[in-house]
N, C-alpha and C positions, 0 to 999 in steps of 0.2 A: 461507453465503457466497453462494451461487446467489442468493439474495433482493435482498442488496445489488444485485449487479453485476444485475440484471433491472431494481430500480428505479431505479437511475444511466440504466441503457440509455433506460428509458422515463418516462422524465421530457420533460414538454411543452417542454421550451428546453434542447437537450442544452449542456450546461456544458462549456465548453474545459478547465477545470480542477477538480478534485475533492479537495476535504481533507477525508482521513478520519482522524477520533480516535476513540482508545480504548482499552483496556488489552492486555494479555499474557492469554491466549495467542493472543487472536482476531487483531488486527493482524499477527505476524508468520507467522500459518495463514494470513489473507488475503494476503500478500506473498510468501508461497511458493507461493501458488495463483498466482496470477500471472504470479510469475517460473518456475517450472519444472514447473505443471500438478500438482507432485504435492501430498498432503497430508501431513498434516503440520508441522512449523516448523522449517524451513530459516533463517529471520532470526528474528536475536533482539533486540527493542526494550529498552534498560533505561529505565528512569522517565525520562520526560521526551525520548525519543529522537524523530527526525525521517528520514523518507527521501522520497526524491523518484524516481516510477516514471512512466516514459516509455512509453503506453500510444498504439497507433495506432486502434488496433481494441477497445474492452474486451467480454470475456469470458472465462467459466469455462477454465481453462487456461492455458498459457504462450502471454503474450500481451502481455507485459512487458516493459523494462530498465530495471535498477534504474541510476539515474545518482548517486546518493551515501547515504550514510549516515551521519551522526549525532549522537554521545552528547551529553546538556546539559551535559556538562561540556569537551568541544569548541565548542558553539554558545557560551560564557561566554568563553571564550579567544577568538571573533572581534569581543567588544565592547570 
């Protein structure tokens, strides 16, 4: 996870916004990094899931808030 958030950091045109995809169990290890520094998987994504993390400062640790959460069978009920 250190790798990601180092190369997010240091990228030549820091980006306002970052979407990250990928599967279980990394995504929600990375979203517990995040949100409460620890390891482990604190959020759990099912197939197809989406969240949206309000980041001021990104790095390793609680440095996060998570502003919603999810399921694609939620995102299918807002069309």
């Amino acid at each position: 996870m250190g790798e990601l958030l180092h190369y997010v950091n240091h990228l030549s045109h820091r980006p306002e916004n970052v979407l990250a995809v990928g599967h279980e169990p990394y995504l929600g290890v990375l979203a517990t990094l995040l949100l409460t520094g620890g390891s482990g998987s604190a959020v759990e994504f099912k197939k197809g899931g989406l969240c949206k993390l309000v980041i001021q400062r990104l790095r390793p640790g609680r440095c996060a808030t998570l502003e919603w959460l999810l399921t694609s069978r939620q995102m299918g009920l807002m069309t």
